[in-house]
C-alpha positions in Angstrom: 154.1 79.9 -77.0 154.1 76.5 -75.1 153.5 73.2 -76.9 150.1 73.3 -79.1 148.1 70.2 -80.1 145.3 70.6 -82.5 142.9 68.3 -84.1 141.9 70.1 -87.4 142.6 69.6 -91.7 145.6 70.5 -91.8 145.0 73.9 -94.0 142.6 75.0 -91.4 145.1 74.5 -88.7 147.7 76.7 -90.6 145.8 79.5 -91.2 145.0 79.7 -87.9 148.2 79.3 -86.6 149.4 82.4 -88.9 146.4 84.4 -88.1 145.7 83.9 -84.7 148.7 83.1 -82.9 150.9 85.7 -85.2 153.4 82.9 -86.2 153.9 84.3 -89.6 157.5 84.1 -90.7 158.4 82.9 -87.3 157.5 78.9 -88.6 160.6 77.3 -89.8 158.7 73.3 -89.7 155.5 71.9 -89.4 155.5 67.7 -89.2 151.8 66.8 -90.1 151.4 62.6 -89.8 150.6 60.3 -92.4 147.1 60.4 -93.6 145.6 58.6 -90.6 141.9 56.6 -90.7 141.9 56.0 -94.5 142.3 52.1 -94.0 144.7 52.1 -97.1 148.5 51.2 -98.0 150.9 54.1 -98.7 154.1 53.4 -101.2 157.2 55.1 -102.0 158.3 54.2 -105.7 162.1 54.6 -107.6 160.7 57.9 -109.0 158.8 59.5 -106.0 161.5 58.8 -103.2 160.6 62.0 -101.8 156.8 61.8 -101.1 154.4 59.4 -100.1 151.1 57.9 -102.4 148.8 55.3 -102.6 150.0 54.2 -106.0 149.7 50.5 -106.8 153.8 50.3 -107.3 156.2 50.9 -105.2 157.3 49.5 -101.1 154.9 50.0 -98.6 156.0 53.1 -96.4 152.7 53.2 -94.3 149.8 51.2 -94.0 146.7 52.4 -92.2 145.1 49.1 -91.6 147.3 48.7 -88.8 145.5 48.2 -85.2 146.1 48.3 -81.5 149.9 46.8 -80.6 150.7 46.6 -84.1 150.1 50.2 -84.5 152.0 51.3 -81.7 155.2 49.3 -83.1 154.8 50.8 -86.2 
């Protein structure tokens, strides 16, 4: 299979993926962006270094209020 782009929630997109295109067992990574169009800030604290929330605490990993060339610098 060549290069697939699809525009789906992200379980939907799966699915398909191991129904459809017979990929089960044969996906080894699947890179699914941050949570794009939610016009909120996304953190990283000392005890979740590993994964990414909206929690009040923590650095800023991702903010989705960013537009146009700020965005694309990101």
């Amino acid at each position: 299979m060549k290069n697939l782009l699809i525009h789906s929630d992200n379980l939907k997109a799966m699915k398909f993926l191991l129904k459809n295109k017979k990929l089960r067992g044969k996906i080894d990574l699947i890179y699914i962006d941050p949570p794009f169009a939610t016009n909120g800030n996304f953190t990283i604290t000392n005890g979740r270094a590993s994964t990414i929330s909206n929690s009040k605490k923590g650095d800023i990993a991702y903010s989705d209020k960013l537009k146009g060339k700020d965005f694309i610098n990101f």
